[in-house]
Residue frames relative to the residue before (quaternion, step in Angstrom):
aa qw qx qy qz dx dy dz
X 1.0000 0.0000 0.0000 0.0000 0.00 0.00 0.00
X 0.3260 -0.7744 0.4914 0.2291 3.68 -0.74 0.96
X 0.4154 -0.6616 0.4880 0.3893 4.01 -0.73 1.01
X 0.7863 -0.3949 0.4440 0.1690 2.59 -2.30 1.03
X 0.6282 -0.6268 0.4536 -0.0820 2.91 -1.07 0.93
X 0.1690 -0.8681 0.4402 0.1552 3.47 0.81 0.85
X 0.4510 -0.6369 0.4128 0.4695 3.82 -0.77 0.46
X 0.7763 0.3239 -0.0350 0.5396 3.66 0.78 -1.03
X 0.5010 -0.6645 0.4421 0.3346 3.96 -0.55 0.35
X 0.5557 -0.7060 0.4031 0.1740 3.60 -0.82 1.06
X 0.5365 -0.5864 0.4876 0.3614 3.25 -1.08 0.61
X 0.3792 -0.7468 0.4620 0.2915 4.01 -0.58 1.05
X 0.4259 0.6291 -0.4310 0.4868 3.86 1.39 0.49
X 0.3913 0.8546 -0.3193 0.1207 3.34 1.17 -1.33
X 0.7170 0.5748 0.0316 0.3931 3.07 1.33 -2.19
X 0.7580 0.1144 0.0310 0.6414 3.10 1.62 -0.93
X 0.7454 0.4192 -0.4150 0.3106 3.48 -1.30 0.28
X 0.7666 -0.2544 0.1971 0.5557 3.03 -0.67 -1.29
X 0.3216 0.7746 -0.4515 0.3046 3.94 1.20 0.27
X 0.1144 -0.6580 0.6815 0.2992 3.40 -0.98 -0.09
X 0.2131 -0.7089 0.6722 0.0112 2.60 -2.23 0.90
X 0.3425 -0.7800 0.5217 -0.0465 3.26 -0.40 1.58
X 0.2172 -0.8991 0.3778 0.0414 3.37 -0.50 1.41
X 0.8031 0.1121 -0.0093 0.5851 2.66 2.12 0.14
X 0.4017 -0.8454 0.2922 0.1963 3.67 -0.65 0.92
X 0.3120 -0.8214 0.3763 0.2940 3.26 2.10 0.20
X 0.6160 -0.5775 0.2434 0.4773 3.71 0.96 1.43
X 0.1036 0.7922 -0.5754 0.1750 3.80 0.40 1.16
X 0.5369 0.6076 -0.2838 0.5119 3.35 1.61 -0.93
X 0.8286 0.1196 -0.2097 0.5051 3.47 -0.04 -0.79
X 0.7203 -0.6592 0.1587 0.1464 3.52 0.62 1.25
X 0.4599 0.4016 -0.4306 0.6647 3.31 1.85 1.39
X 0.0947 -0.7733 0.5626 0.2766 2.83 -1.89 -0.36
X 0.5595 -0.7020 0.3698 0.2396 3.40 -0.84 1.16
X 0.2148 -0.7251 0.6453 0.1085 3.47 -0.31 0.97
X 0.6653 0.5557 -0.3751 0.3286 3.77 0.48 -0.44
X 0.5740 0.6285 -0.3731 0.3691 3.44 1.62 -1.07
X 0.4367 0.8399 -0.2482 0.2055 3.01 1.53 -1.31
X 0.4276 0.7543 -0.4979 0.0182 3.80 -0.61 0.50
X 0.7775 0.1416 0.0047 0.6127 3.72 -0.43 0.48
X 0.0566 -0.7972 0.5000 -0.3336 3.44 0.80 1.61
X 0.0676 -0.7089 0.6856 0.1511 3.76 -0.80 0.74
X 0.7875 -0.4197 0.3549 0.2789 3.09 -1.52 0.88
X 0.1353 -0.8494 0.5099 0.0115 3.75 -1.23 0.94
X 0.0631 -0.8427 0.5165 0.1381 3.64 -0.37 0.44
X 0.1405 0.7339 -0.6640 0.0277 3.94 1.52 0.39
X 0.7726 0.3138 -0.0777 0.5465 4.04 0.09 -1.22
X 0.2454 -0.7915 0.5029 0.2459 3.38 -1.06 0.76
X 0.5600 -0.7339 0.2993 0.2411 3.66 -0.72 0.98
X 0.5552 0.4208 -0.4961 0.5182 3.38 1.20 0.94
X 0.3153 0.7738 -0.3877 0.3893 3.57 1.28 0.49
X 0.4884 -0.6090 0.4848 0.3944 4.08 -0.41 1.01
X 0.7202 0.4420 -0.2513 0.4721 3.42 0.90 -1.34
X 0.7193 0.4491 -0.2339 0.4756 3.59 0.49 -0.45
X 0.3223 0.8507 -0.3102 0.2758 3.62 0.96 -0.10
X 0.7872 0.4121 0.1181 0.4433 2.79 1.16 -2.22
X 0.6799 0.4887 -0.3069 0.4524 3.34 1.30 -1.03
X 0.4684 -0.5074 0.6389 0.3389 3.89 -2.20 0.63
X 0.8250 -0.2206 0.3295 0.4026 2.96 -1.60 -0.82
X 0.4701 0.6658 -0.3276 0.4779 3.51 1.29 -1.65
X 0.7565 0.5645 -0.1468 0.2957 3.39 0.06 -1.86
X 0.5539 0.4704 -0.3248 0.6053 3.83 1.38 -1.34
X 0.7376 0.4773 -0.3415 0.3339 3.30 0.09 -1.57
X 0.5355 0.5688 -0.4042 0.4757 3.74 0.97 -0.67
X 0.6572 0.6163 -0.2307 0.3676 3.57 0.48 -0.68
X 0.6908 0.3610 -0.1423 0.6101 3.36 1.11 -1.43
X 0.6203 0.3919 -0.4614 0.4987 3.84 0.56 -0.11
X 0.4849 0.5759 -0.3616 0.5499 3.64 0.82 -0.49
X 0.6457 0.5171 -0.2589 0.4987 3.73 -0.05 -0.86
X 0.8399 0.2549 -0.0825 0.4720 3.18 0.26 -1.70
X 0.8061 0.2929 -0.2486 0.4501 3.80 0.75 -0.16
X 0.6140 0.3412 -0.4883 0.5178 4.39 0.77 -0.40
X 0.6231 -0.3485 0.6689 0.2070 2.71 -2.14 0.78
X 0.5601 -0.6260 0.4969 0.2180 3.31 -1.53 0.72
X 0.7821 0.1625 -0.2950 0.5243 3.23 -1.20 1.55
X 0.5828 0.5256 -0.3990 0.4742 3.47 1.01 0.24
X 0.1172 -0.7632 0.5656 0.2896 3.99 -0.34 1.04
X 0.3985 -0.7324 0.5520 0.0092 2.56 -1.69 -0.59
X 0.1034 -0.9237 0.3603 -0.0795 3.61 0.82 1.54
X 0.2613 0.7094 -0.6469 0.0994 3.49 -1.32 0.68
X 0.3932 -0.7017 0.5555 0.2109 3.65 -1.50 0.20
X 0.5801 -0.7190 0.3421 0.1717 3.01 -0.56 1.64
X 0.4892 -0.7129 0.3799 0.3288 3.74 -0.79 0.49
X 0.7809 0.2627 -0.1731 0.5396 3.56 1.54 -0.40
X 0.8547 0.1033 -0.1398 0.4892 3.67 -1.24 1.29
X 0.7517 -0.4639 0.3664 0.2925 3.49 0.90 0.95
X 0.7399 0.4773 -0.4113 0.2357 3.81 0.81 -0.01
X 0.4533 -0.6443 0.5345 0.3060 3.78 -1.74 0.69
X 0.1351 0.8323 -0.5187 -0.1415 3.66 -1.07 0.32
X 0.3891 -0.7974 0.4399 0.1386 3.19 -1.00 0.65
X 0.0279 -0.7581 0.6410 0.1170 3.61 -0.48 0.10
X 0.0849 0.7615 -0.6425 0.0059 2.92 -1.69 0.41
X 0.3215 -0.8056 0.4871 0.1016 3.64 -0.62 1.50
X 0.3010 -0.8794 0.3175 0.1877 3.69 -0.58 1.22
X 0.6571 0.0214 0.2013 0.7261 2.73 1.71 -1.45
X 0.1530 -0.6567 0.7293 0.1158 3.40 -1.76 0.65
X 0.0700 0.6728 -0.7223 0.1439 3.26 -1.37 0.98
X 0.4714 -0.6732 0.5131 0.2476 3.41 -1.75 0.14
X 0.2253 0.7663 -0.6015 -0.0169 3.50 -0.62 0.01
X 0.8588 0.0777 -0.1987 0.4658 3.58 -1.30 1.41
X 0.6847 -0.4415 0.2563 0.5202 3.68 1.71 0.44
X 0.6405 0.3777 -0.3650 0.5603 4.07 1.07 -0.99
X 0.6486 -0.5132 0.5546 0.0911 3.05 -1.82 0.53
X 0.1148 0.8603 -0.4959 0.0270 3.45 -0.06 1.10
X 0.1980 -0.6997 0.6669 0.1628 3.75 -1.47 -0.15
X 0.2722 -0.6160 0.7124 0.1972 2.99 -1.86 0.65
X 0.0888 -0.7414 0.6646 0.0275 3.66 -1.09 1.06
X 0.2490 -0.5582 0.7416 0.2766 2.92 -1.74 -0.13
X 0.0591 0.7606 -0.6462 0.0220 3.58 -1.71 0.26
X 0.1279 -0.8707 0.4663 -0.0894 2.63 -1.10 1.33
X 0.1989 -0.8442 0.4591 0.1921 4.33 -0.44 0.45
X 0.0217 -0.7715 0.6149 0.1620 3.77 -0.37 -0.11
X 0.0431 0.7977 -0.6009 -0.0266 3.42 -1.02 0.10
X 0.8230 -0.1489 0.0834 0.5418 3.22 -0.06 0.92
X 0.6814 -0.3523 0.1505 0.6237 3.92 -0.04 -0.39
X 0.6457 0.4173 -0.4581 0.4461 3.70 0.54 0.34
X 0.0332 -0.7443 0.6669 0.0080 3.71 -1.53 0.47
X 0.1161 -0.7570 0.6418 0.0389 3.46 -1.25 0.31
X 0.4932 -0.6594 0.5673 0.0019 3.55 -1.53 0.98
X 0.3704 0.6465 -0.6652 0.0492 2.99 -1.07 0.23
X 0.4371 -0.6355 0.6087 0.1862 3.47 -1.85 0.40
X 0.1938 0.8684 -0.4534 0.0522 3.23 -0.78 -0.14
X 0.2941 -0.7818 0.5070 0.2128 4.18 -1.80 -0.07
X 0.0808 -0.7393 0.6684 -0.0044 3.19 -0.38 0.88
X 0.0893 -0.7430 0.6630 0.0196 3.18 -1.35 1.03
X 0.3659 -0.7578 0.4483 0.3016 3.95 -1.06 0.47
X 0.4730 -0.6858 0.4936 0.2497 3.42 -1.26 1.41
X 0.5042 -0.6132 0.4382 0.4215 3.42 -0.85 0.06
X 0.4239 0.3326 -0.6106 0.5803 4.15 0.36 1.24
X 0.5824 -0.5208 0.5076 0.3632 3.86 0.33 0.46
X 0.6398 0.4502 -0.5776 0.2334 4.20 0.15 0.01
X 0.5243 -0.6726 0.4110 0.3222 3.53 -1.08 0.34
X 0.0701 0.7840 -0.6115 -0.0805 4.46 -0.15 0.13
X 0.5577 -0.5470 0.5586 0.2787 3.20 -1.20 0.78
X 0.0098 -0.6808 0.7022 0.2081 3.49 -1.83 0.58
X 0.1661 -0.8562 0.4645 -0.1538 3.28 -0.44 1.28
């Protein structure tokens, strides 16, 4: 299978230093994400965790976010079911743009749980170790 396709061209450090390098997009392309591929995950802040939408999610769940971020093409969501209490989330990148040199995105995000769900909008921009953190 040939790798994803970054929306925007990488920093040529990326590969080496203090960058991360992500060996994989845990099926962001065809518009989920595999929590199962998942192993030994470093910690994510795409969404901040006092967030309606961000409440609910584990580690698995952040990290789902920042590969999102860093791998769909804008306007393209992204769906999966969350590893704790039964929830679905969605992401969805609006826009890429630069701002102070890091690569950012506008997203949307979204939780359901049973018949309730919550929204939120938001920017996440990438740190230079490659994870993504919301500036909010």
């Amino acid at each position: 299978m040939a790798a994803p396709v970054t929306p925007w061209p990488p920093p040529a450090s990326r590969t080496a230093g203090s960058y991360a390098v992500y060996s994989s997009s845990y099926g962001i392309e065809h518009g989920t994400c595999e929590r199962s591929l998942m192993r030994n995950v470093p910690a994510s802040a795409a969404l901040p965790a006092d967030s309606a939408v961000g409440l609910g999610m584990d580690r698995l769940d952040r990290y789902c976010v920042g590969r999102i971020l860093e791998y769909a093409p804008d306007r393209k969501a992204v769906q999966w079911y969350g590893g704790t209490g039964g929830y679905a989330y969605a992401v969805m990148p609006l826009g890429t743009f630069q701002r102070d040199g890091r690569y950012c995105r506008d997203f949307q995000a979204s939780a359901r749980f049973d018949s309730h769900s919550e929204r939120m909008q938001g920017t996440a921009c990438r740190t230079p170790d490659g994870s993504w953190h919301s500036s909010h």
